[in-house]
ROFISE-68541 format. One record per residue (C-alpha): residue number from 1; x, y, z; residue in three letters. Coordinates in steps of 0.5 Angstrom, whole numbers, plus 500, padded with zeros to 3 digits. Layout:
ROFISE-68541
@num=NUM; xx=X; yy=Y; zz=Z; residuo=ALA
...
***
This chain:
ROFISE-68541
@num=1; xx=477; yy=507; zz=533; residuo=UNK
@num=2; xx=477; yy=506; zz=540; residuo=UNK
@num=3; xx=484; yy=501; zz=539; residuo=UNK
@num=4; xx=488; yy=507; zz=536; residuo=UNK
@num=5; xx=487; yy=511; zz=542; residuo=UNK
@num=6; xx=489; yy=505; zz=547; residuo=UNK
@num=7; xx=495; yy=503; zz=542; residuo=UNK
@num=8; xx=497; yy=510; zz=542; residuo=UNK
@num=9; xx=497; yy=510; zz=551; residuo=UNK
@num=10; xx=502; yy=505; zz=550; residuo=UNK
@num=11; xx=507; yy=509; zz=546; residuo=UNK
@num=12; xx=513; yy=509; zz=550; residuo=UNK
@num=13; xx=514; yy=500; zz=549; residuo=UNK
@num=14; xx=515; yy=504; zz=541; residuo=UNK
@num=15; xx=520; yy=509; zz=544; residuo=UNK
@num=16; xx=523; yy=504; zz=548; residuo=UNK
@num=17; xx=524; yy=497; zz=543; residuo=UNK
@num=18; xx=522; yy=500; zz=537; residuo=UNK
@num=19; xx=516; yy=495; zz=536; residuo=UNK
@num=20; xx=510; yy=497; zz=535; residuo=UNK
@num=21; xx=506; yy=500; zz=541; residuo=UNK
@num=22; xx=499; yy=496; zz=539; residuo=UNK
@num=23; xx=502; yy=489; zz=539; residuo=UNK
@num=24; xx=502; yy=490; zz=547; residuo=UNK
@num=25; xx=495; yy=492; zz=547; residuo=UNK
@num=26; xx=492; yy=487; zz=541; residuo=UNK
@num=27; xx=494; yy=480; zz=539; residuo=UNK
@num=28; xx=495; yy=481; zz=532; residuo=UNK
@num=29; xx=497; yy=487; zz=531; residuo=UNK
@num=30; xx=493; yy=493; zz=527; residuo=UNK
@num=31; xx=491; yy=488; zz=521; residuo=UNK
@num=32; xx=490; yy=482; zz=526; residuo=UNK
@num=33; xx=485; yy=487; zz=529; residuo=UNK
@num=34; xx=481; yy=489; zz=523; residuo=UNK
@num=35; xx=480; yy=481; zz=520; residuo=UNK
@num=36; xx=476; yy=480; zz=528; residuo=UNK
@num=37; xx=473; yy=486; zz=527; residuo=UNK
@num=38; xx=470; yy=487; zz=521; residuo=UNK
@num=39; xx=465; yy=493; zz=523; residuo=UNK
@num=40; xx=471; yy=497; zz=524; residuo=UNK
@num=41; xx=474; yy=494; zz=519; residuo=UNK
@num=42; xx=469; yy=497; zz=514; residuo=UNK
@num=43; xx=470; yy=503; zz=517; residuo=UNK
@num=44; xx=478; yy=504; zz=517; residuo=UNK
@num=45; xx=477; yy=502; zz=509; residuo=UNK
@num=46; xx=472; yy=508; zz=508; residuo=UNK
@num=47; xx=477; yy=512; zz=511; residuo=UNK
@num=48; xx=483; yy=510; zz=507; residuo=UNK
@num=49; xx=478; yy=511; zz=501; residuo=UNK
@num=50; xx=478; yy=519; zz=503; residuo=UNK
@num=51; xx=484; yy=519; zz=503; residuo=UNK
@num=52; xx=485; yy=515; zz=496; residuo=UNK
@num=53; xx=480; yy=521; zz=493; residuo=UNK
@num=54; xx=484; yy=526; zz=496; residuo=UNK
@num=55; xx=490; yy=524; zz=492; residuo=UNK
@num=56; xx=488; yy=521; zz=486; residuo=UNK
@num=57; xx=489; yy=528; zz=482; residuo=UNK
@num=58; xx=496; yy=529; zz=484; residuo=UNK
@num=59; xx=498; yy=522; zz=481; residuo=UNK
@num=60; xx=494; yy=523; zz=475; residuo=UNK
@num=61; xx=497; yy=529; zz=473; residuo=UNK
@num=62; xx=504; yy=527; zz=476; residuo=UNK
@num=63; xx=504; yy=521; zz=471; residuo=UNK
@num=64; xx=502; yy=519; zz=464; residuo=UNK
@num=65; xx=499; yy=511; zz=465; residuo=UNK
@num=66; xx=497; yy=511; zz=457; residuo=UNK
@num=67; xx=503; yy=506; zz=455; residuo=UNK
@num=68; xx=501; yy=501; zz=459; residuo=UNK
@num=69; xx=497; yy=494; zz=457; residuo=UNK
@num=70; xx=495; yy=491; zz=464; residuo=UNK
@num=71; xx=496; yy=495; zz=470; residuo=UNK
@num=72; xx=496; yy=492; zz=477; residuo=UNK
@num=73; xx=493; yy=496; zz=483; residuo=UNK
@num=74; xx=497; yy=491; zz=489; residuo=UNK
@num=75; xx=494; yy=492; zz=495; residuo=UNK
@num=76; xx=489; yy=497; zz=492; residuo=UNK
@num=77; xx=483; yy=496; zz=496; residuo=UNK
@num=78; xx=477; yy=499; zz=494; residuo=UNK
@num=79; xx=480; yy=500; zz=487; residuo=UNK
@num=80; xx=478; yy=508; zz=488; residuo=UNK
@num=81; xx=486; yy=509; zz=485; residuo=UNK
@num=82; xx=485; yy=503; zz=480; residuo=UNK
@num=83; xx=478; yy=506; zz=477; residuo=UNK
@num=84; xx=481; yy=513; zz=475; residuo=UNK
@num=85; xx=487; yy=511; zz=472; residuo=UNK
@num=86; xx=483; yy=506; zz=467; residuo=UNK
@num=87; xx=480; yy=513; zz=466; residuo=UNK
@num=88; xx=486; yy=516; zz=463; residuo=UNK
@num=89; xx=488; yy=510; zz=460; residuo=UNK
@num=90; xx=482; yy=507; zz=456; residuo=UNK
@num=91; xx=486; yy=502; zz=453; residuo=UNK
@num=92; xx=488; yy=499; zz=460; residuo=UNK
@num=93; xx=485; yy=493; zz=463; residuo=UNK
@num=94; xx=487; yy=492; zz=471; residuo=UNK
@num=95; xx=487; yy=487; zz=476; residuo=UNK
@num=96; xx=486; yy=489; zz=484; residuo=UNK
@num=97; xx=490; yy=485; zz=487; residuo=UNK
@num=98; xx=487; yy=485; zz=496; residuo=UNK
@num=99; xx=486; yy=480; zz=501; residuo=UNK
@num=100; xx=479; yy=476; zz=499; residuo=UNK
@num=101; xx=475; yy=481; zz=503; residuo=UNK
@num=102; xx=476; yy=486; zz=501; residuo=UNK
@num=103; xx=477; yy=485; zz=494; residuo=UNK
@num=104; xx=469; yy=481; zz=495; residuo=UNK
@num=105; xx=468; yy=488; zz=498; residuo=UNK
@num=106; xx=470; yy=491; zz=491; residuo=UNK
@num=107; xx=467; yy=487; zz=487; residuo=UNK
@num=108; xx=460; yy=490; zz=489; residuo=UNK
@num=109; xx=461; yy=495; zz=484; residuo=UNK
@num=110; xx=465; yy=491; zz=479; residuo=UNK
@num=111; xx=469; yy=494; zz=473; residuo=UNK
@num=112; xx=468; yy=490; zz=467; residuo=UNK
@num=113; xx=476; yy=492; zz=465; residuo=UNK
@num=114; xx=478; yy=490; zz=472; residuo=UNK
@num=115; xx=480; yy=483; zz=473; residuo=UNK
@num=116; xx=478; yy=482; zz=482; residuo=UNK
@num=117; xx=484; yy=477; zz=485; residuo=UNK
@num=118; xx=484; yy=476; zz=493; residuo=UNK
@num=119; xx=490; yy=474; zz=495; residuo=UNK
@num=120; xx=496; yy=476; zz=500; residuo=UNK
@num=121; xx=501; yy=479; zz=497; residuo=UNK
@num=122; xx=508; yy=476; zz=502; residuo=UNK
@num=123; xx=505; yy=469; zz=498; residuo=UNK
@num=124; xx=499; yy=468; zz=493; residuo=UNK
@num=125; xx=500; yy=470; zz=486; residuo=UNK
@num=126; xx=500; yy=476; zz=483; residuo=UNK
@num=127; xx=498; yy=476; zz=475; residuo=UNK
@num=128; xx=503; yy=478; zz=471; residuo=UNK
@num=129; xx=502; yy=486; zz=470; residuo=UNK
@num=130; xx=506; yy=491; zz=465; residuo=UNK
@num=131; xx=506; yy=497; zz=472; residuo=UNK
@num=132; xx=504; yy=494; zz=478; residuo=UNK
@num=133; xx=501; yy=500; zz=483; residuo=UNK
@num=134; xx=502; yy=501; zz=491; residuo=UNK
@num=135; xx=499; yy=507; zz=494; residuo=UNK
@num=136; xx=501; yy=507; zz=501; residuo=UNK
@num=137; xx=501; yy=500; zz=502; residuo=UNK
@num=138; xx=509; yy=500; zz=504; residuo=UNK
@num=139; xx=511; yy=505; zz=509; residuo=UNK
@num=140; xx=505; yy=499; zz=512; residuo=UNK
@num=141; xx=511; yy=494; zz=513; residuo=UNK
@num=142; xx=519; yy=492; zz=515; residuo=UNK
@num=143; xx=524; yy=493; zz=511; residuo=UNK
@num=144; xx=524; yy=486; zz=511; residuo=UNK
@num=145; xx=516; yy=486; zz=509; residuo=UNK
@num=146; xx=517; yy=491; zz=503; residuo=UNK
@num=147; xx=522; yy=486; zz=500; residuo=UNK
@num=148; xx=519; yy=480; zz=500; residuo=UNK
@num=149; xx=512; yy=484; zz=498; residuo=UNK
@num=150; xx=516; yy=486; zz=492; residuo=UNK
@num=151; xx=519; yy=480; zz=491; residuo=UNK
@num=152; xx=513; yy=477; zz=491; residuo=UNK
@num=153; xx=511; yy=481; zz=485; residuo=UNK
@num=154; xx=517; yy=480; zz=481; residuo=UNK
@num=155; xx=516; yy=473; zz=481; residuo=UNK
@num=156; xx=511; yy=474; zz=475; residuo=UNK
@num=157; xx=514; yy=480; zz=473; residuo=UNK
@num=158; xx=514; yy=481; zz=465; residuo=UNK
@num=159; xx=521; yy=483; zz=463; residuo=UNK
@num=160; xx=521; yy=490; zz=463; residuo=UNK
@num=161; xx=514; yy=491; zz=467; residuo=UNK
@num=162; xx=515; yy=497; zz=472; residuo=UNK
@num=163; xx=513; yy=498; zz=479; residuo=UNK
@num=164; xx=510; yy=505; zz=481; residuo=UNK
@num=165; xx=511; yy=507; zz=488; residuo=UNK
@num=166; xx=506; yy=511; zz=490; residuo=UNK
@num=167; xx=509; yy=514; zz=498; residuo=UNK
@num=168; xx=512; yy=520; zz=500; residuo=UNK
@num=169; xx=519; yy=521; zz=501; residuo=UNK
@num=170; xx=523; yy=524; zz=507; residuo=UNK
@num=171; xx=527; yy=530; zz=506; residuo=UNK
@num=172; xx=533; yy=529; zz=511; residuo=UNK
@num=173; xx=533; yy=535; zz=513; residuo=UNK
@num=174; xx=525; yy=535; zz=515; residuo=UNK
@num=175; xx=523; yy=539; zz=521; residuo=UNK
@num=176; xx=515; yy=540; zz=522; residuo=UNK
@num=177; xx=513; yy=535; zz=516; residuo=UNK
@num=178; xx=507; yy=531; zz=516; residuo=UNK
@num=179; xx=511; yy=525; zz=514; residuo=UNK
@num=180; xx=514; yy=526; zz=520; residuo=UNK
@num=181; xx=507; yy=526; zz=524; residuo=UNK
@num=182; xx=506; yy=520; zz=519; residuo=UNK
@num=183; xx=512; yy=516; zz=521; residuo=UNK
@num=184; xx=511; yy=516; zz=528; residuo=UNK
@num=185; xx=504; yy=514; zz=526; residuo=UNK
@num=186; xx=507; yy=507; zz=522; residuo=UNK
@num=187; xx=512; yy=506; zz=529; residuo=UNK
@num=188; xx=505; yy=506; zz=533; residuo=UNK
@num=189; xx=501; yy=502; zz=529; residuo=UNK
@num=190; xx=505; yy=497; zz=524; residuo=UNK
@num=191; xx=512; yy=495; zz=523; residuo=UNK
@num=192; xx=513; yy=501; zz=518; residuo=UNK
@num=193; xx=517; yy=507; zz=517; residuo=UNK
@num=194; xx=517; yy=513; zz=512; residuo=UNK
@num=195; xx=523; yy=513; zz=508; residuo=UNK
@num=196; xx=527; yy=518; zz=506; residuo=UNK
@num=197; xx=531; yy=516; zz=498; residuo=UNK
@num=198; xx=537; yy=513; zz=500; residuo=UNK
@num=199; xx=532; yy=508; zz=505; residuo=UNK
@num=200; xx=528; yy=507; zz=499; residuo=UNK
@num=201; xx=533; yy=506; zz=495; residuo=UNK
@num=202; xx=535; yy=500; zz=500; residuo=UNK
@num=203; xx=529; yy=497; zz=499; residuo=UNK
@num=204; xx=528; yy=497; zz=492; residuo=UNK
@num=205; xx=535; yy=494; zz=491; residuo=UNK
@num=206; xx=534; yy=490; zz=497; residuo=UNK
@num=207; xx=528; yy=485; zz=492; residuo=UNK
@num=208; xx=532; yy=486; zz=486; residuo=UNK
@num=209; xx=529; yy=492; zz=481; residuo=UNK
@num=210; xx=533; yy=499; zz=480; residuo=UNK
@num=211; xx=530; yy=504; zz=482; residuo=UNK
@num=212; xx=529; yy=509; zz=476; residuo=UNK
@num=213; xx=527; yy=516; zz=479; residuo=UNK
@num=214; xx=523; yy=519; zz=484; residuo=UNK
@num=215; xx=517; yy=524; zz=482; residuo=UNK
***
């Protein structure tokens, strides 16, 4: 997308304040852009789309879904990941829980055990959930954003309910890793970061769960 190469030309307002560099170049931001820009926007969701596709497998074998009643895709866009793990966990009901848009978006091939709910995940409602599941969608945000995010959803959080983080984790000795390339991603075109344990770990803590272990 054209507003990717204009943000990445303003790179040194990153490097030099820490900020992100598309904020010089567009009002509003990355997701501000793509609400004005609804052809792109479409774009850009079909692009993380393929990326969801990419890494669903992984996940399915990496974890066992099985035990849960209500499982919450939060942020969860199209419902790509959402749609396999009802695959594996027949018994499961789910919600998607996205901005109304895209979540209208969704709805074009609705699933009949997936509850559809449009909202913003730093103030409405999010339905009470046995796990609630978040594929990339924290290394988007602030350590201030992610907490209130996560604050959010333990407000209707049943006792016990689990949240699975799906993101990667930042080796401290990482050199030449793809994690790296991302974070500078994150620095350019949010106000997010990649995150090693210990950074994870703070964030968690931060919103008031237990971190339990890392897969």
């Amino acid at each position: 997308l054209r507003m990717h190469w204009d943000a990445y030309r303003e790179l040194d307002v990153s490097v030099r304040t820490g900020q992100p560099a598309i904020g010089a170049v567009i009002e509003g931001g990355l997701f501000g852009y793509l609400r004005a820009h609804p052809e792109e926007a479409q774009l850009f969701h079909e692009a993380m789309v393929g990326k969801a596709i990419a890494q669903v497998g992984p996940i399915l074998q990496a974890y066992d879904f099985g035990g849960f009643g209500t499982i919450g895709d939060i942020g969860g866009g199209l419902g790509h990941l959402l749609n396999a793990v009802l695959e594996q966990a027949p018994r499961a009901q789910g919600v998607l829980f996205d901005l109304p848009q895209v979540v209208e978006h969704a709805r074009r091939n609705a699933n009949p055990r997936i509850r559809y709910v449009g909202g913003d995940f730093f103030k409405d409602p999010v339905p009470a959930c046995d796990a609630y599941m978040m594929m990339t969608v924290l290394h988007d945000w602030s350590d201030d954003e992610s907490i209130a995010i996560l604050k959010n959803i333990k407000v209707n959080a049943p006792r016990g309910a689990k949240v699975l983080i799906l993101e990667g984790v930042v080796q401290p000795d990482a050199r030449d890793d793809f994690l790296l390339d991302l974070d500078i991603e994150m620095l350019v075109m949010t106000t997010g970061r990649e995150r090693t344990r210990n950074e994870w770990h703070a964030v968690i803590s931060g919103a008031g769960m237990r971190l339990a272990r890392v897969i």
